[in-house]
Backbone as a printed PyTorch tensor [residue, N CA C, xyz], in Angstrom:
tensor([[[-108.3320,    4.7130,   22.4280],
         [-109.1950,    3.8580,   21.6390],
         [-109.6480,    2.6820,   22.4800]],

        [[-110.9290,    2.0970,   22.3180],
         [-111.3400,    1.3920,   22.7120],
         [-111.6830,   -0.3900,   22.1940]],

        [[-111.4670,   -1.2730,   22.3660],
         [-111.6470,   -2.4530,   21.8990],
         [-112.6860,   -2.5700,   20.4470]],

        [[-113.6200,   -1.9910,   20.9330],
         [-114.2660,   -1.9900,   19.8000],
         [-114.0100,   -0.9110,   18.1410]],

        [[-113.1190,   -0.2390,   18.8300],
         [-112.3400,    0.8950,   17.4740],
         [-111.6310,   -0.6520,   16.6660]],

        [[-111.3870,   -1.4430,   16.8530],
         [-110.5510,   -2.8600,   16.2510],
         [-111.6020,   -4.0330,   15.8680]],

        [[-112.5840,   -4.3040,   16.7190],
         [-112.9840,   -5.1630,   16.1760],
         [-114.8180,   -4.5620,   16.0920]],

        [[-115.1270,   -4.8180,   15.0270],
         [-116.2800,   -4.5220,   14.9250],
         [-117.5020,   -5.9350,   14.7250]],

        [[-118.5600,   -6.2260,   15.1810],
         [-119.2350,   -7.0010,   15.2930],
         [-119.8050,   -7.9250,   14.3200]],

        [[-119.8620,   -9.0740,   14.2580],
         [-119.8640,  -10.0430,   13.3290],
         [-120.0040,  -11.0730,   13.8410]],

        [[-121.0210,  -11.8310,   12.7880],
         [-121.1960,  -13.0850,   13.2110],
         [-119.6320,  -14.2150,   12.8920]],

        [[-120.1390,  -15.4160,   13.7510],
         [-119.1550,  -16.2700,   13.9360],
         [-118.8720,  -17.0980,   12.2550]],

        [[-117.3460,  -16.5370,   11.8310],
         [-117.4560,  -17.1990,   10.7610],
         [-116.6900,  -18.5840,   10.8480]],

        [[-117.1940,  -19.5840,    9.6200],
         [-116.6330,  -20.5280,    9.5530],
         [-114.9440,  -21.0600,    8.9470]],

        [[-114.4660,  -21.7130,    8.8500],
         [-113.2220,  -22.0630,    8.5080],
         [-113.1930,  -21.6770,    7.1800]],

        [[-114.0430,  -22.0440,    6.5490],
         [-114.1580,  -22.1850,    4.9580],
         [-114.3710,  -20.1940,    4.8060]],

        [[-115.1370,  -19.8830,    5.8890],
         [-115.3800,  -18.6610,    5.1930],
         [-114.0020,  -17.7740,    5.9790]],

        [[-113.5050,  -17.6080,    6.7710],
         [-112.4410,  -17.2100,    6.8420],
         [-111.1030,  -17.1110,    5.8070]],

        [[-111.1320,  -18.8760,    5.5130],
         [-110.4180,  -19.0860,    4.3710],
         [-110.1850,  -18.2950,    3.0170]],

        [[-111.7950,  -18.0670,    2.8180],
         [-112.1040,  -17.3160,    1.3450],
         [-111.7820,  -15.8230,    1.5000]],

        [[-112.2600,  -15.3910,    2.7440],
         [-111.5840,  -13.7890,    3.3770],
         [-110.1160,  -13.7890,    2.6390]],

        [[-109.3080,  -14.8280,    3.3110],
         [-107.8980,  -14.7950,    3.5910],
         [-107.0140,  -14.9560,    1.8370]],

        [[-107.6430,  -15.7910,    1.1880],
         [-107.1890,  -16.2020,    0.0020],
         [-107.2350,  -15.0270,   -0.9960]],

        [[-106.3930,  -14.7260,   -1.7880],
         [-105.8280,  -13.3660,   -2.8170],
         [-105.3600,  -12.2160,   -2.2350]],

        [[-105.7220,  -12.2800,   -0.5990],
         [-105.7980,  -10.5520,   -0.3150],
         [-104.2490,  -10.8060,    0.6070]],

        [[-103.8840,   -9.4700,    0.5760],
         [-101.8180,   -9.2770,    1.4170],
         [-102.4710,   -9.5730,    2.9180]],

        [[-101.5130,  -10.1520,    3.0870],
         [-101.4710,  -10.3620,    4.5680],
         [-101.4760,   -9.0150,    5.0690]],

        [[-100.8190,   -7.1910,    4.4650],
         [-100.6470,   -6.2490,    4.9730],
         [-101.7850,   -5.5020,    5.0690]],

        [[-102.9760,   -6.2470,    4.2830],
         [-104.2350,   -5.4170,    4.4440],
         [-104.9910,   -6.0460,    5.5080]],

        [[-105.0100,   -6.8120,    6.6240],
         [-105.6580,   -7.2040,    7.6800],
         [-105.2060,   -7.4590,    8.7010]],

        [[-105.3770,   -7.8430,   10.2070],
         [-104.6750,   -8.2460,   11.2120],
         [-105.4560,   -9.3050,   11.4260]],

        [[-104.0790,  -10.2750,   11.4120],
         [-104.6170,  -11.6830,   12.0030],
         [-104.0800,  -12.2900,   13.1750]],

        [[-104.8740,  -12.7380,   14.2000],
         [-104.3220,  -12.8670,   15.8910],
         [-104.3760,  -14.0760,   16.1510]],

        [[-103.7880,  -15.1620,   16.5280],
         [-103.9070,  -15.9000,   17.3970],
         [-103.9520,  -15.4330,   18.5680]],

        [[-105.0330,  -16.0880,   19.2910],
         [-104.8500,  -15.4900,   20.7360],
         [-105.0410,  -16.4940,   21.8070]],

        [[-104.3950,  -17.9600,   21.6450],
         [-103.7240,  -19.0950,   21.6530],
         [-102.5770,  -18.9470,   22.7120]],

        [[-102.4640,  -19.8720,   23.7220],
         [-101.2280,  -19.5850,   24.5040],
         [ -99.9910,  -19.5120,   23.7520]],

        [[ -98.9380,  -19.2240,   24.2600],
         [ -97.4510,  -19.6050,   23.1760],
         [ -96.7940,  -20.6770,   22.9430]],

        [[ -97.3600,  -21.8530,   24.2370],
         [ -97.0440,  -23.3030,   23.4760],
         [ -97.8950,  -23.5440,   22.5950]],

        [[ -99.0430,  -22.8710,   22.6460],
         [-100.0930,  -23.6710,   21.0650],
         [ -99.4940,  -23.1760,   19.6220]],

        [[ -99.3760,  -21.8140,   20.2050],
         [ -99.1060,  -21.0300,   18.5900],
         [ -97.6540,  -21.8100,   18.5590]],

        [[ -96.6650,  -22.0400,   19.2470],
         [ -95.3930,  -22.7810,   19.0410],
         [ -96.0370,  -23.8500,   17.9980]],

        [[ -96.3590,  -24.4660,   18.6110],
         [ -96.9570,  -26.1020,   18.1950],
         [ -97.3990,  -25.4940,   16.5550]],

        [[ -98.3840,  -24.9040,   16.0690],
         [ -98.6370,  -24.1600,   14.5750],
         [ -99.7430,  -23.4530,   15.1820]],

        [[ -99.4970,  -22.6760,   13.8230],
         [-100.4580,  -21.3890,   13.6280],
         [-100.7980,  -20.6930,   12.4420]],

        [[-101.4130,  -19.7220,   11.7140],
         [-101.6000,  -19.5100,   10.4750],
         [-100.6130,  -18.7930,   10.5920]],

        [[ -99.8460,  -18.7800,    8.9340],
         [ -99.0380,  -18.0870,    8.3650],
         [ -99.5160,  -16.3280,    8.1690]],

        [[ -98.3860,  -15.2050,    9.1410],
         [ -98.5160,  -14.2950,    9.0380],
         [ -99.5070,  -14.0040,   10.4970]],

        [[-100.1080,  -14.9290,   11.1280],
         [-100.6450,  -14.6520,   12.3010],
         [ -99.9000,  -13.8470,   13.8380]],

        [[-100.5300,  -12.9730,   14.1110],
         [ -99.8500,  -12.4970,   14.9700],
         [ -99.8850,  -13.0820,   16.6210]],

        [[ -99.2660,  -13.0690,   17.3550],
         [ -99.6740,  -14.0830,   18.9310],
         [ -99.5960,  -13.0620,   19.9660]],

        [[-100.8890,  -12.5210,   20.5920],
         [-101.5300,  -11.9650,   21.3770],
         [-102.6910,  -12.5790,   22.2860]],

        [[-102.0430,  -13.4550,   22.9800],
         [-102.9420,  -13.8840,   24.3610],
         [-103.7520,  -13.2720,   24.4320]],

        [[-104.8680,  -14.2850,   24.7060],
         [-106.0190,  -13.5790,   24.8850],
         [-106.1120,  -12.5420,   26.1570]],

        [[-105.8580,  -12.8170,   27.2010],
         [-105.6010,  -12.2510,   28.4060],
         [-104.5030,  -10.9820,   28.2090]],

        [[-104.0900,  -10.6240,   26.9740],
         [-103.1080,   -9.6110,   26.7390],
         [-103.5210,   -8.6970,   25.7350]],

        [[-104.6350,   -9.5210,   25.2820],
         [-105.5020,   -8.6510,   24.4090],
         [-105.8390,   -7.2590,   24.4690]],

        [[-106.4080,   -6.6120,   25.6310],
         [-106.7330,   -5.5320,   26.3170],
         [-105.3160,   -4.6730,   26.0430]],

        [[-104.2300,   -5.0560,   26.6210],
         [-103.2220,   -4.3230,   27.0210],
         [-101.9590,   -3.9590,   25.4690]],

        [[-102.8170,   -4.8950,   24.3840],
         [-102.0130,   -5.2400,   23.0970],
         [-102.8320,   -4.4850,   22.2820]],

        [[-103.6170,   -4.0090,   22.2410],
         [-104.6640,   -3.4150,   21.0390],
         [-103.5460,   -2.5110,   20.1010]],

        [[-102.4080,   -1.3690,   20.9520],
         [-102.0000,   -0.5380,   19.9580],
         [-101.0340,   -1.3110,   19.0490]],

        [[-101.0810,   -2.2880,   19.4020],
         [-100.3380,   -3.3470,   18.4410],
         [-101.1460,   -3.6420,   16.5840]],

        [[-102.5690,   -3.2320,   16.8540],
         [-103.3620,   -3.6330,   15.6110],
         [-103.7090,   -2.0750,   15.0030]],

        [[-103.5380,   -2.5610,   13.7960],
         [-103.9840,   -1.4020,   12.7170],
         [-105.9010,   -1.1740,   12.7000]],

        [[-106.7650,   -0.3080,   13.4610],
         [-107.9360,   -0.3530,   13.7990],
         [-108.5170,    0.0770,   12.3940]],

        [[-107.7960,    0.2970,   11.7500],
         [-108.1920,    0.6110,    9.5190],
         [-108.3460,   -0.5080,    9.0530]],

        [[-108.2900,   -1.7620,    9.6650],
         [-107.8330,   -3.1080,    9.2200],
         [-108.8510,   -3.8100,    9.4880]],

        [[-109.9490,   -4.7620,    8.4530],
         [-110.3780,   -5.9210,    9.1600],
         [-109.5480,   -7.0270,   10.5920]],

        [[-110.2670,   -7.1260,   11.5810],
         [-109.4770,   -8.2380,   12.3000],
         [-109.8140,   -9.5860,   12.4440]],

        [[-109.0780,  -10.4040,   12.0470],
         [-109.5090,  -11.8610,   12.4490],
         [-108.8430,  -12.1680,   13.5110]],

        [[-109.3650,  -12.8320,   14.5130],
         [-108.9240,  -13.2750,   15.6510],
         [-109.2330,  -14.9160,   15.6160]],

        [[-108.3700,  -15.6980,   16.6460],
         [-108.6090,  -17.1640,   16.4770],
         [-108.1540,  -17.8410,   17.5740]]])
C-alpha cells in the first residue's frame, strides 16, 4: 500500500472544523496522528492521538487502519 491508500486529499481544515469531525464520533472509528517530535507530543497532545514522526511516517503507515478517515497534526 501506498501513502495515499491512508490519506486521501483534502483541503486544509480548521481547528474548529476538525473539532466538529472529532466531537460524538469513537476515537475507534478514525486515526488520529500527531506527527510532532516526542518532546512536543510529551509536552500535550490530543486525547487518543497517536505519535508518528513525521519523518517515520513513510515507514509507520501499517500502523493506520487505511478504512479510516485520517487526521494528522
Amino acid at each position: 500500500m501506498g501513502l495515499m491508500d491512508y490519506f486521501k486529499p483534502v483541503s486544509a481544515w480548521s481547528v474548529d472544523q476538525v473539532r466538529e469531525f472529532l466531537k460524538g464520533r469513537d476515537p475507534a472509528d478514525y486515526n488520529l496522528v500527531d506527527v510532532r517530535q516526542p518532546e512536543e507530543y510529551a509536552q500535550v497532545h490530543l486525547p487518543g492521538a497517536r505519535l508518528i514522526p513525521l519523518g517515520e511516517l513513510t515507514k509507520r503507515m501499517a500502523e493506520l487502519n487505511p478504512g479510516k478517515p485520517t487526521i494528522a497534526y
